[in-house]
C-alpha positions as CSV (number, residue, x, y, z in Angstrom):
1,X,-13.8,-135.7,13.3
2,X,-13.6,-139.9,13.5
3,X,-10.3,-141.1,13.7
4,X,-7.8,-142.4,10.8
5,X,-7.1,-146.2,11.7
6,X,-3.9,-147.4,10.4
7,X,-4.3,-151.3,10.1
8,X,-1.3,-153.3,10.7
9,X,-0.3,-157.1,10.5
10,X,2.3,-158.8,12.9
11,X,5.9,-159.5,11.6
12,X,6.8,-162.8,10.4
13,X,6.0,-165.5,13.4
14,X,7.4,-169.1,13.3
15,X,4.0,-170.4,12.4
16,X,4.6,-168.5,9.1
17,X,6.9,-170.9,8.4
18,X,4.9,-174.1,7.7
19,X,2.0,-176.0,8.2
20,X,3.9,-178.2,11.3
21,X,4.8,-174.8,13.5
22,X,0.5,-174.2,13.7
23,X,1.2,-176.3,16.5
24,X,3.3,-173.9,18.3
25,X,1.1,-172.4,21.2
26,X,1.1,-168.1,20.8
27,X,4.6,-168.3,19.0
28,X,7.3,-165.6,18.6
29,X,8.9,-163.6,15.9
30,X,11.2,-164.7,13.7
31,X,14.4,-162.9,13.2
32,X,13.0,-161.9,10.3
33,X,9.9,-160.6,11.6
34,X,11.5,-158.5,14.4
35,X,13.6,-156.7,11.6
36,X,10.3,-156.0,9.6
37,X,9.1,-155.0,12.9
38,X,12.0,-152.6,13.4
39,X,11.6,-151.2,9.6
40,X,7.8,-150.7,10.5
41,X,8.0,-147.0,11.0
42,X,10.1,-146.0,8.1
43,X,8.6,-148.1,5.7
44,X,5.4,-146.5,6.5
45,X,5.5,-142.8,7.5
46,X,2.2,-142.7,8.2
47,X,2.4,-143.7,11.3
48,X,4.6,-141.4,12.6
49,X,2.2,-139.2,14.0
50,X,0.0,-141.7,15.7
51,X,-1.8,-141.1,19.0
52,X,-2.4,-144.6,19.9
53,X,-1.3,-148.4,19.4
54,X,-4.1,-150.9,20.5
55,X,-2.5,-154.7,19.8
56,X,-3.8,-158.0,20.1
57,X,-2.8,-159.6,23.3
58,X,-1.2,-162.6,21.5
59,X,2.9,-162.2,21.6
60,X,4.2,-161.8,17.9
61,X,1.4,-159.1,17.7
62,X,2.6,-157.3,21.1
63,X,6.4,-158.0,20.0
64,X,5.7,-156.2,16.9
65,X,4.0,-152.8,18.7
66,X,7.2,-152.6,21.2
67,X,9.5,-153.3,18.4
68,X,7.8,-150.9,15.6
69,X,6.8,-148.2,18.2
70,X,9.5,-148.2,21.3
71,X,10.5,-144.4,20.0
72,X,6.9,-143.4,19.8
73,X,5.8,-144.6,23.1
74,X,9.0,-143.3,24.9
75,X,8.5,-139.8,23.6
76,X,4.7,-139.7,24.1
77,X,4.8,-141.6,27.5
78,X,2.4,-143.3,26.7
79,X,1.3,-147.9,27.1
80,X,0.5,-150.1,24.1
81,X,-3.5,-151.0,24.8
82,X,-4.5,-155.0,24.9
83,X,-7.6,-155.2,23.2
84,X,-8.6,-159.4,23.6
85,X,-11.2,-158.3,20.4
86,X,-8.5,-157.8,18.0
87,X,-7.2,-161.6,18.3
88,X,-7.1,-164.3,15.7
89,X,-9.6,-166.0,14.3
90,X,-9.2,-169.9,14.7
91,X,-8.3,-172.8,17.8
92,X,-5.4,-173.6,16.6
93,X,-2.5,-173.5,18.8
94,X,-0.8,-170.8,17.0
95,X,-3.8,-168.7,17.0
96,X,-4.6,-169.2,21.2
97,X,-3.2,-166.5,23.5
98,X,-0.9,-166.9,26.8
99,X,-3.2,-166.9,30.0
100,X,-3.3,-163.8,31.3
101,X,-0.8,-163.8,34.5
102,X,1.7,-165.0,31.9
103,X,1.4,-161.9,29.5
104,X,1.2,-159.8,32.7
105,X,4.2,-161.1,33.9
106,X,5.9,-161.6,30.4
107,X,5.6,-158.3,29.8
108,X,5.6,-156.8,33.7
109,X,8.4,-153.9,32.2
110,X,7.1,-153.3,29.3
111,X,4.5,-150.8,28.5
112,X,1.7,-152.7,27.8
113,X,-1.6,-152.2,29.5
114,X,-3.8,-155.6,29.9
115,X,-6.6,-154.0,31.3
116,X,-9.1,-154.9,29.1
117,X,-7.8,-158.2,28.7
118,X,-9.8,-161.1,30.9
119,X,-9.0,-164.2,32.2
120,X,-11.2,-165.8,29.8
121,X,-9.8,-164.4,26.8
122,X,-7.9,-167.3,25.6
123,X,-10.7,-169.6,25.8
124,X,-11.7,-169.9,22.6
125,X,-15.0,-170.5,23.5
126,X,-18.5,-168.1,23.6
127,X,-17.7,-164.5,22.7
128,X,-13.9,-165.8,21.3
129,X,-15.1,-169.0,19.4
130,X,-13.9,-169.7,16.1
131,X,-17.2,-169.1,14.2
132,X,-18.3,-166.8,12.0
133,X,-20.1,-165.3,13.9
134,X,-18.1,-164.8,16.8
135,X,-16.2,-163.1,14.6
136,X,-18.1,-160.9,13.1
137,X,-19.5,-159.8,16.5
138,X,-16.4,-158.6,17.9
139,X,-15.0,-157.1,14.9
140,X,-18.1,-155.0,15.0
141,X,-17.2,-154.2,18.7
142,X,-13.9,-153.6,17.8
143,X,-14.8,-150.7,15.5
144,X,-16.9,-149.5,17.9
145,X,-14.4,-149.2,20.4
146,X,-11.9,-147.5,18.3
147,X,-14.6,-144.9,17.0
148,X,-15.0,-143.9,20.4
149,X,-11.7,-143.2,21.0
150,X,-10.9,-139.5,21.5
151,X,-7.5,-140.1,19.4
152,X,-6.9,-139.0,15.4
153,X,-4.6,-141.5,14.7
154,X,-5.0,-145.1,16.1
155,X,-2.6,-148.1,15.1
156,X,-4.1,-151.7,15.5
157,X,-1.7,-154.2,15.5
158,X,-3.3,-157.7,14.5
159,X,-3.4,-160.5,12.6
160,X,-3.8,-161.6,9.0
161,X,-7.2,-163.5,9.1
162,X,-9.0,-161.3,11.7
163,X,-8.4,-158.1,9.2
164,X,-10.5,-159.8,6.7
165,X,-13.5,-159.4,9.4
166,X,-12.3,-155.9,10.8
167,X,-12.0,-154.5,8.0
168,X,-14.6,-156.3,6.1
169,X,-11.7,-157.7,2.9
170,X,-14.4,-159.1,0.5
171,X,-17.0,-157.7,-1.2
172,X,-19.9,-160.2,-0.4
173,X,-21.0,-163.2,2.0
174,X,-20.1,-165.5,-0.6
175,X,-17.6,-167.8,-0.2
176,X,-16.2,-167.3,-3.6
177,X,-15.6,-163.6,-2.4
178,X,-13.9,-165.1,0.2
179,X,-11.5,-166.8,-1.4
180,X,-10.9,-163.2,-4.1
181,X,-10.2,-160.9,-0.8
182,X,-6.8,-159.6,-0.7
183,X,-4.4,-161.2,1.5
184,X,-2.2,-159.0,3.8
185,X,1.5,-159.3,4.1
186,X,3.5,-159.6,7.9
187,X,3.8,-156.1,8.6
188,X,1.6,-154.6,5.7
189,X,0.4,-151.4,6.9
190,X,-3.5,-150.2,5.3
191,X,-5.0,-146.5,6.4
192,X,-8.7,-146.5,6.6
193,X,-11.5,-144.5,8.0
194,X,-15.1,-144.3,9.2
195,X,-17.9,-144.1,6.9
196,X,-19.9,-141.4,6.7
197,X,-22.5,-143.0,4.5
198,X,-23.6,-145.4,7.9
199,X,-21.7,-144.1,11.4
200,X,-23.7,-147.0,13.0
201,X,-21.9,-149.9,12.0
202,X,-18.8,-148.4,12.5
203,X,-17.7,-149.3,8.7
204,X,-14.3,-148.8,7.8
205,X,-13.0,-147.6,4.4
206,X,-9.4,-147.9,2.6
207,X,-8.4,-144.5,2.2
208,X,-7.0,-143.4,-1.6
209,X,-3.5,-142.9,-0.3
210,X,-3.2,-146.4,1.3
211,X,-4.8,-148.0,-1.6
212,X,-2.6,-145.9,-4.0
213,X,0.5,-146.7,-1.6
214,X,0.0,-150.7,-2.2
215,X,-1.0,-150.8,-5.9
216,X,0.2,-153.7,-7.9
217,X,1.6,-154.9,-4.9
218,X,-1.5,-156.9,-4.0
219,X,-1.8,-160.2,-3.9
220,X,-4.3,-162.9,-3.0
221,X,-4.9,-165.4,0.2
222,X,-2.5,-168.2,0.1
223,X,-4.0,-172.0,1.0
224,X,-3.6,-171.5,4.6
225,X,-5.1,-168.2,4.2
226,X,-7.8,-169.8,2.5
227,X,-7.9,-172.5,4.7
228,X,-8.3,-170.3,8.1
229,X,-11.0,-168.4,6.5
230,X,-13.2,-171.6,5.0
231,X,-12.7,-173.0,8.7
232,X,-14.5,-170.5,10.5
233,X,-17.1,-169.5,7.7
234,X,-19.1,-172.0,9.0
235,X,-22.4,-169.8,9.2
236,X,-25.0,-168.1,8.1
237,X,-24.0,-166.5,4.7
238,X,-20.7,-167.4,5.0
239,X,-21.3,-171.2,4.9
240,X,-18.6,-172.8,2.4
C-alpha cells in the first residue's frame, strides 16, 4: 500500500505581511502563525495518526512542524526530516534558506534531522534555481522520495508556491491555468495519494475527504501568488 500524504502550508510568516517584508531573509512566524501552528492538529484530525513529518529546511516551515507536532514527536520519539527538495520556489530573500551550520545550530535541541540537507542547498542556483524547470524536477524527486517511504501517513510541511508543483494545482501548462489553480491558505492542510493509473511519475491525487473537507472554502491565488508563479514559469510550456 503507497502512503497517504497529508500536504501542509507554513503558518503565517512576516513576509505574509506585505510586499516590503519579501526582503526579509528566511523570516519567522508571526504570532499569528505560531497560534495557527499550535491549532494545526485539532483543526485537522487527520493527522493525528501520522508516521512521519518531512519539512522544508526554511524556518517558518520547521517552526510550524515543532509547533503543530511537538506531542506527536515526543510520543513516537521520533525527528522532523529536512528535505532541501520541498523548499520555495523563487530568489527572493524570503524564499532563500539559512546556511546550513546555522539551521544546525539554530535548531541543535530540537528534533530536527538535516541530513539530507547540503551545504549548497540555499544556493539558489543548478538543481535549486528558480525556473521552471528546476522546479518541476525536484518536485518529481520529491514524490519519489516520499513513495518510497515505508510510512502510511507522511506530513510535508512546505510552502504555498512549491505545492502548486508538488502537487501539480493546475490542470494544464498553460499559463491561464496557472493563474485558475487554487491557492492554499497558511496552515491549510490537503490529503492526497499515489495514483494508480501511472506509479511512475509518482502523481499525487486529492483524496474525496480532503476535497469534501475544504469545499466552498477555496479560493484563488492572490497577486503575489500570481506573481511568484509567472516569475518562475519561465519555460518550456509554462512560458507566460
Amino acid at each position: 500500500m503507497t502512503p497517504t500524504i497529508h500536504c501542509v502550508r507554513h503558518g503565517q510568516a512576516y513576509h505574509n505581511l506585505s510586499i516590503a517584508n519579501h526582503n526579509i531573509h528566511d523570516p519567522l512566524l508571526t504570532n499569528l502563525g505560531e497560534e495557527q501552528s499550535r491549532r494545526l492538529l485539532s483543526n485537522s484530525p487527520a493527522l493525528q495518526t501520522a508516521d512521519l513529518i518531512v519539512s522544508s529546511p526554511l524556518k517558518r516551515t520547521l517552526y510550524t512542524s515543532l509547533l503543530a507536532f511537538d506531542s506527536l514527536l515526543a510520543a513516537k520519539e521520533t525527528r522532523i526530516i529536512a528535505l532541501p527538495e520541498l523548499q520555495e520556489t523563487s530568489d527572493l530573500p524570503c524564499d532563500t534558506g539559512s546556511p546550513l551550520y546555522d539551521l544546525a545550530t539554530e535548531f541543535a535541541h530540537q528534533p530536527v534531522d538535516f541530513s539530507l540537507v547540503k551545504p549548497d542547498w540555499d544556493s539558489k542556483k543548478g538543481k535549486w534555481a528558480p525556473s521552471a524547470s528546476a522546479i518541476e524536477k525536484r518536485a518529481q524527486e520529491a514524490r519519489t522520495w516520499l513513495l518510497q517511504r515505508p510510512e502510511r501517513e507522511i506530513v510535508v510541511v512546505t510552502h504555498g508556491g512549491f505545492l502548486q508543483y508538488l502537487t501539480s494545482n493546475w490542470t494544464s501548462t498553460n499559463c491561464t491555468e496557472i493563474v485558475r489553480a487554487v491557492g492554499w491558505a497558511n496552515a491549510e492542510c490537503r490529503s492526497y495519494v499515489f495514483s494508480s493509473a501511472d506509479p511512475g511519475t509518482a502523481c499525487l491525487v486529492e483524496t474525496v475527504e480532503s476535497r469534501e473537507r475544504r469545499m466552498g472554502r477555496e479560493r484563488g491565488l492572490d497577486h503575489n501568488e500570481k506573481t511568484q508563479l509567472k516569475r518562475t514559469a519561465t519555460e518550456e510550456g509554462l512560458k507566460a
